[in-house]
C-alpha positions in Angstrom: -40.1 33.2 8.6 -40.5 29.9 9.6 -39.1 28.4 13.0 -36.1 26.4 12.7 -35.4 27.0 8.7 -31.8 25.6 7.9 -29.0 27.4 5.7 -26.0 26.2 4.5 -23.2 28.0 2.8 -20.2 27.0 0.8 -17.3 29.2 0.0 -14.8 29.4 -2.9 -11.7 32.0 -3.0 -9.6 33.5 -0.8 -10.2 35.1 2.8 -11.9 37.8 1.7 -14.2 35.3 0.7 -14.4 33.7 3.8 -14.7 36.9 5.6 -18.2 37.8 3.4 -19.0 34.5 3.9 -19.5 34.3 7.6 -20.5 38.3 7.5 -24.0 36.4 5.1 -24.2 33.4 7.8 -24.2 36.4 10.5 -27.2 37.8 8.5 -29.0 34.8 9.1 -28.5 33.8 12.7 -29.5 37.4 13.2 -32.9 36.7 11.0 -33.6 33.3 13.3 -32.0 30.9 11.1 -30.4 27.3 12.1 -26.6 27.4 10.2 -26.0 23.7 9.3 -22.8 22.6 7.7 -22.3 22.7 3.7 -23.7 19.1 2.1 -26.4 19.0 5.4 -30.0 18.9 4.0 -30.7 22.7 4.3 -33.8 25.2 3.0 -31.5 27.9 1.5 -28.5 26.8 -0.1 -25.5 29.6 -0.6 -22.9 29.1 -2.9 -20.6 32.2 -2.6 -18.4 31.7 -5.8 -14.9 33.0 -7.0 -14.0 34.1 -10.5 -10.3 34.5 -10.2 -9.0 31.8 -12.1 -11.3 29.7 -14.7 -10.4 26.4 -12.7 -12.7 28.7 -9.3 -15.5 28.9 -12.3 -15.4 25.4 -13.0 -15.7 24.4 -9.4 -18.2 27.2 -8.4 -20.7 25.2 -10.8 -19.6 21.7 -10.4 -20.6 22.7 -6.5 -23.8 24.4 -7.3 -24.8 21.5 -9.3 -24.6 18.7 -6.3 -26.2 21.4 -4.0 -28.9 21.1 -5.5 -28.9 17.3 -6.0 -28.4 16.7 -2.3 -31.3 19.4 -1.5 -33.7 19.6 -4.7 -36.6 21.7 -3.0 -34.6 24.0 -1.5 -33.7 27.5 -2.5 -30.0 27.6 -4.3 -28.5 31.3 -4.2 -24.9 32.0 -6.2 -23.6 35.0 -4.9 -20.4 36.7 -5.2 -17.1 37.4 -7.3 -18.3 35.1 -10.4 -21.9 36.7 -10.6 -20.1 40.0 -11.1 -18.4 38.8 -14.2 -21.3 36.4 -15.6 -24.4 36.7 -13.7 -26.1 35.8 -16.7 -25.1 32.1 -17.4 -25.4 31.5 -13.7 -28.9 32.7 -13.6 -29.2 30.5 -16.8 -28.6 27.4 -14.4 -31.3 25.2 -13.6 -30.2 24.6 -10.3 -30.0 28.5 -9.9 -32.8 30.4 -8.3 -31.3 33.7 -7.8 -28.4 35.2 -7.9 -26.6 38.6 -6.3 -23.5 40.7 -6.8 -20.4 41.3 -4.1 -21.9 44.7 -2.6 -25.8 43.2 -3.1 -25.0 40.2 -0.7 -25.3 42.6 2.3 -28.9 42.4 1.5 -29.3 39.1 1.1 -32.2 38.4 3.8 -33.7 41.8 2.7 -33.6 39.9 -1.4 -34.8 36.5 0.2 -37.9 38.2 1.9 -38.9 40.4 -1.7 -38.3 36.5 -3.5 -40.8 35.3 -0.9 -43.4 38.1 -1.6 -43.0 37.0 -5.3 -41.3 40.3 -6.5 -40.6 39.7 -10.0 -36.8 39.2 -11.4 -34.1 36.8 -9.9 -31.1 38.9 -10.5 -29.5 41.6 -7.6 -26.4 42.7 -9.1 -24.7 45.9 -10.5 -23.4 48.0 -8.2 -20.6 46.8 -6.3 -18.5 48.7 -10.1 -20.2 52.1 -8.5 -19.4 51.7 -5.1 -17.9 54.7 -3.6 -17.4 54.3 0.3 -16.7 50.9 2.4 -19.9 49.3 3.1 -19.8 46.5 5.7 -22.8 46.7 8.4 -22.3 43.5 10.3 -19.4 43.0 12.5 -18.2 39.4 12.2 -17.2 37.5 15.4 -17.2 34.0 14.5 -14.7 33.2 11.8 -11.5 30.8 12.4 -12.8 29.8 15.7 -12.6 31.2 18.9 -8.7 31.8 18.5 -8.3 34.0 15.9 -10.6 36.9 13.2 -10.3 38.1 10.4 -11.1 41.9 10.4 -12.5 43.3 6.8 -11.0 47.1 6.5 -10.4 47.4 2.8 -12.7 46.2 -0.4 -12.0 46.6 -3.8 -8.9 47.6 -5.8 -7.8 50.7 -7.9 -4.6 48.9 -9.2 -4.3 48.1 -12.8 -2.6 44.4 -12.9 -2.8 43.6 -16.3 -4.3 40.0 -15.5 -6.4 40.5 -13.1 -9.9 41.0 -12.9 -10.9 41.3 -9.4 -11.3 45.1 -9.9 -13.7 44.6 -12.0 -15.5 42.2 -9.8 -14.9 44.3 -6.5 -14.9 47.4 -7.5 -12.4 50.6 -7.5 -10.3 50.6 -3.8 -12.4 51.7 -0.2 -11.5 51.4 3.1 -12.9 51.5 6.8 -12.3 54.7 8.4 -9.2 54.1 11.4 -11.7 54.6 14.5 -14.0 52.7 12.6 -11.7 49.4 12.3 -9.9 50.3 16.0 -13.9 50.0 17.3 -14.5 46.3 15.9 -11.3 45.7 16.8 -12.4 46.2 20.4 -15.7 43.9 19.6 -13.2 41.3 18.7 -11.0 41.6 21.6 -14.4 41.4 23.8 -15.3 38.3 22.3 -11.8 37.0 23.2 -10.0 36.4 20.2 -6.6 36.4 20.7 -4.6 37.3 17.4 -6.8 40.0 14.5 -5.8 39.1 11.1 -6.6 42.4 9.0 -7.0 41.5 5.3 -8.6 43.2 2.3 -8.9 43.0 -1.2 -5.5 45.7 -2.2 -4.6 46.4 1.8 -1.5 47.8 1.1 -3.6 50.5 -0.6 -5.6 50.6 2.6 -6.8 54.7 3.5 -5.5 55.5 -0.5 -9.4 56.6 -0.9 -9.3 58.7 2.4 -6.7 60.7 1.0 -4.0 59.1 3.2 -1.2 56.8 1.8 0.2 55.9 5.3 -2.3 55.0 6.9 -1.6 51.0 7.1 1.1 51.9 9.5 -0.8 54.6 11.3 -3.3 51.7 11.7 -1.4 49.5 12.9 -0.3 51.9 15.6 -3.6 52.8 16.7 -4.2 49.3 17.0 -1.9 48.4 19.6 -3.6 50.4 21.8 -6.9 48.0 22.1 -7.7 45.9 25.3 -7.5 43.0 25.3 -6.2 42.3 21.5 -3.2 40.1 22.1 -1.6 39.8 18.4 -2.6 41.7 15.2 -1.3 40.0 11.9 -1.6 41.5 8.4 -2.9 39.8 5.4 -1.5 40.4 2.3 0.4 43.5 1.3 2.1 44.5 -1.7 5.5 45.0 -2.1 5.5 48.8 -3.3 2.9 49.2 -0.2 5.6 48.4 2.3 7.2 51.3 3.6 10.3 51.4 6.0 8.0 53.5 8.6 5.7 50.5 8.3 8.5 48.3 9.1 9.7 50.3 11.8 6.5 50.5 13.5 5.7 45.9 12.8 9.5 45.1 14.0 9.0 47.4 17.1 6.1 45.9 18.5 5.3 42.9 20.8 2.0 42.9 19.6 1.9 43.0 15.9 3.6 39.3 14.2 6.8 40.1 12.4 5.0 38.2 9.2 4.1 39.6 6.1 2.9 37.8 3.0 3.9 40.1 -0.4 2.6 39.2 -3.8 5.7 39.4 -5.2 4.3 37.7 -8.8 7.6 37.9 -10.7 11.3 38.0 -10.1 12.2 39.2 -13.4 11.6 42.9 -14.2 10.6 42.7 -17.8 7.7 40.3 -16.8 6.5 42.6 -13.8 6.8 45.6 -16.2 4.3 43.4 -18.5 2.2 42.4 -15.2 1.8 46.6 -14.5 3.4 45.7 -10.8 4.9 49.3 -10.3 7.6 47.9 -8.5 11.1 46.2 -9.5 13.0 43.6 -7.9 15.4 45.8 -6.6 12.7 47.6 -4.4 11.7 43.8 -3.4 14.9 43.2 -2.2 15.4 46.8 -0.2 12.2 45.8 1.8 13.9 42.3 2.8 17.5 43.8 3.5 15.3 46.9 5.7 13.7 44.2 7.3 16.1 42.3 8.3 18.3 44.6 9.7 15.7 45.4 12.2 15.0 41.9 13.1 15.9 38.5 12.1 12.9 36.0 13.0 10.8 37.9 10.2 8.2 35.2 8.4 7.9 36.3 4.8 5.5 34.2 2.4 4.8 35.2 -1.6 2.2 34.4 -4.5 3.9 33.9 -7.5 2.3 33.4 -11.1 3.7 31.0 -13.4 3.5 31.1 -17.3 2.6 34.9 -17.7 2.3 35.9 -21.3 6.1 36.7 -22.9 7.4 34.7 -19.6 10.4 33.2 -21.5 12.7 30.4 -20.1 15.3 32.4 -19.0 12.4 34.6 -17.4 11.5 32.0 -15.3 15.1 30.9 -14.6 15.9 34.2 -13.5 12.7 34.1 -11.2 14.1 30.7 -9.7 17.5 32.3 -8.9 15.6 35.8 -7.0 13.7 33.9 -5.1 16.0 31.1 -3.9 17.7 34.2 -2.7 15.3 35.6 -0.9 14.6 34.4 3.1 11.1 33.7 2.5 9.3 31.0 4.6 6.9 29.9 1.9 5.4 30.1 -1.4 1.6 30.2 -3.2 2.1 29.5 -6.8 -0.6 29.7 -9.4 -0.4 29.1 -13.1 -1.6 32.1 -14.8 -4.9 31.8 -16.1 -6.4 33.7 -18.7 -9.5 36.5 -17.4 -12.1 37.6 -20.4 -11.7 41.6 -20.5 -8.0 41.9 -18.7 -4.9 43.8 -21.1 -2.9 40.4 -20.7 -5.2 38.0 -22.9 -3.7 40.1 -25.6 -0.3 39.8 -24.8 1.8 38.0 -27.3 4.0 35.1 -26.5 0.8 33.0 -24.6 2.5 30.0 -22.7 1.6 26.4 -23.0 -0.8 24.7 -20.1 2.0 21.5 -19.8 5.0 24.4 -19.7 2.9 25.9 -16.9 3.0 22.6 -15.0 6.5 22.6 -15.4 7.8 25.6 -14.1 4.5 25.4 -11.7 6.3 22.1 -10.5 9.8 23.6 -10.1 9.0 26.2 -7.9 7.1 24.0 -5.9 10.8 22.2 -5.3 11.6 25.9 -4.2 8.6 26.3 -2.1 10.0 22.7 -0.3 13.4 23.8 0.2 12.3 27.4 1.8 9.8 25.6 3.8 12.7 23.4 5.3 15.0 26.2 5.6 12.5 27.9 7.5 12.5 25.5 10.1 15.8 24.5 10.6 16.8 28.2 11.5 13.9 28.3 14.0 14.8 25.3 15.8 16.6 26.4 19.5 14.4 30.1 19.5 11.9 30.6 22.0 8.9 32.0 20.2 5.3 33.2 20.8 3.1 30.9 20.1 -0.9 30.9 19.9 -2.7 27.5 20.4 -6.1 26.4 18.2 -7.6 23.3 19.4 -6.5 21.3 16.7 -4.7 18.4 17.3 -2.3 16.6 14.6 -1.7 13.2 15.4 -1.5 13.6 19.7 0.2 17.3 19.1 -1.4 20.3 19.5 -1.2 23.1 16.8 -0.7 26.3 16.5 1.2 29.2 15.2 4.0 31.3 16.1 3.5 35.1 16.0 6.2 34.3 12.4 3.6 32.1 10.9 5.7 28.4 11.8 3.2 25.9 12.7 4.3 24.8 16.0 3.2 21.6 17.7 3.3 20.1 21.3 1.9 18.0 24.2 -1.5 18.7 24.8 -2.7 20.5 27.8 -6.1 21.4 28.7 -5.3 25.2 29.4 -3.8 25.9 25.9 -6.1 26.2 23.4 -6.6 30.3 22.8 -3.7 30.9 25.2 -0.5 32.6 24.1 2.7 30.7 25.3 6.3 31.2 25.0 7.8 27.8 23.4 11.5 26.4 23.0 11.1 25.2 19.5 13.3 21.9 19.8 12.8 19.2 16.7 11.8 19.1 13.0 8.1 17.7 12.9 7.0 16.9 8.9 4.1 20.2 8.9 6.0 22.4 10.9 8.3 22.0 14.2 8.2 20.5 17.8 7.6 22.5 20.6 8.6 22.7 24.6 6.3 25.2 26.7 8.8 27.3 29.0 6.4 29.7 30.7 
């Protein structure tokens, strides 16, 4: 290779996404290549694209496309989510010169060397569908800073959402063996991050494939044993996945955050019943009544799809009311958008794109008012808070071990430090802060 060739990479999706993402830049600072930032003038250009909604599809080419006007001799890869459901029309592309599935982008400098050897055929994709075990070789240590990781120990899902059609594009539900995730757990901790997110594609169904279905919480456990590792947050789980041992063992630690963002989807039971959820909002609300008789400072956040085929008015409405009802702290809401090959495009009842705004704009009134209320009952605790080195205005950020962005005075010794705060005033992102230890 030559010395001092420059990648870039731009990511689309969620933090799964991002995880892969830096795990493909750690590929090439292994192989001697400079990282520049996305838009820099680079020699191989990685676009690492998303296929969940058709707006992520739209974008994912709008980007490839100026890639390759800002950097027209170099060599543009689209890798990820969106090859696995059209590699086809992307390798079509002009600005295109290769393209490679979600379990072939762990090859990706083994591809770039055959390309440069002039092996025939542009396409590496096909058998992330197949895959059978977790497959994840390089242990990431740079993502989010020198604060906080992400830790990759589930792919794939086995669930059958009716409209979704990321298990088609990850492939059936794996995870990372428990010693496994507890070892790059203590790689992490080396490296000094202070807070491990876990995430995965399904991780409530984390160890389902190892013939274990409680083995989040035996995780988490295990965990709390590593050096060094001073908070361990989960990504997202799914409500049916959340199990009063799991509880138990997240409201009786100092270690692990008492936050936990469900995909709740629906508050109406006929529409989850439509959605294939396999869970009702009665068992929603058990897990937020168990919760919070354990402890009262939970942070709880939700996704929530708007417009779902059949979603009627009073659907919706009824929606509203659950989750107005609900403590939650905040809320992602997303339009539904129709996936090629998912059971829901055939779903009768198919709800207008300006209704979707609508309700999409109501709940966003919701998402306000729980945001607010969120706040407010935090102001006079003392929480845990972990500083980036981010400042907003003359504050410092960070974020409490409940996920409330929590800002302050800046001191040179904070950033990556752990600090107990008095959380004292409203601030317009989150609330104001006084360090008491």
């Amino acid at each position: 290779m030559e010395l001092n060739k420059k990648v870039s990479l731009t990511t689309l999706g969620c933090k799964l996404n991002q995880y892969d993402s830096e795990a493909i830049l750690t590929q090439f600072r292994h192989a001697g290549y400079e990282v520049v930032e996305a838009g820099d003038p680079a020699d191989i250009c990685v676009v690492n694209t998303c296929a969940v909604t058709s707006v992520a599809e739209r974008k994912a080419r709008t980007i490839i496309r100026s890639t390759r006007r800002r950097n027209p001799q170099a060599t543009v890869l689209a890798v990820g989510c969106m090859v696995e459901r059209t590699a086809d029309s992307l390798a079509a592309m002009p600005e295109v010169n290769a393209v490679l599935g979600n379990r072939e982008k762990e090859h990706l400098i083994d591809f770039l060397n055959r390309m440069s050897a002039g092996s025939s055929g542009h396409q590496f994709v096909g058998e992330t569908r197949a895959a059978a075990e977790f497959t994840d070789g390089v242990v990431v240590t740079g993502l989010l800073g020198r604060t906080r990781s992400f830790l990759k120990v589930q792919d794939g899902c086995s669930q059958k959402c009716t409209y979704c059609i990321v298990p088609q594009l990850r492939g059936p539900g794996r995870s990372l063996s428990i010693p496994a995730v507890v070892e790059r757990a203590r790689v992490l901790a080396d490296h000094g991050f202070a807070e491990l997110v876990l995430t995965g594609v399904a991780l409530g169904t984390y160890g389902f494939d190892l013939g274990n279905r409680g083995a989040l919480a035996t995780l988490l456990f295990e965990l709390e044993k590593v050096e060094g590792l001073k908070r361990i947050r989960l990504g997202s789980v799914e409500p049916w996945a959340i199990s009063d041992r799991m509880l138990d063992v997240v409201a009786g630690s100092t270690r692990i955050c008492p936050h936990l963002h469900i995909p709740l989807q629906s508050g109406e039971d006929g529409v989850l019943h439509r959605m294939n959820r396999r869970y009702s909002t009665k068992q929603i609300e058990h897990v937020f009544d168990y919760a919070y008789g354990l402890r009262d400072d939970w942070g709880f956040g939700s996704d929530i799809i708007v417009g779902f085929p059949g979603e009627s008015r009073n659907d919706f409405e009824q929606t509203c009311r659950f989750l107005s009802d609900l403590p939650l702290s905040y809320l992602h809401i997303f339009p539904y958008s129709t996936r090629p090959g998912t059971p829901a495009t055939r779903l009768p009842g198919q709800v207008g794109e300006q209704e979707k705004r609508t309700r999409a704009g109501a709940l966003a009134e919701i998402d306000q008012r729980k945001r607010m209320e969120f706040r407010q009952r935090s102001l006079g605790r003392v929480a845990r808070v972990l500083f980036e080195n981010r400042l907003v205005g003359p504050l410092l950020a960070g974020h409490s071990d409940n996920y409330l962005d929590v800002y302050v005075t800046p001191a040179a010794e904070l950033p990556g430090r752990i600090r107990s705060v008095k959380l004292v005033d409203l601030h317009p992102a989150g609330v104001v802060g006084e360090i008491i230890d």
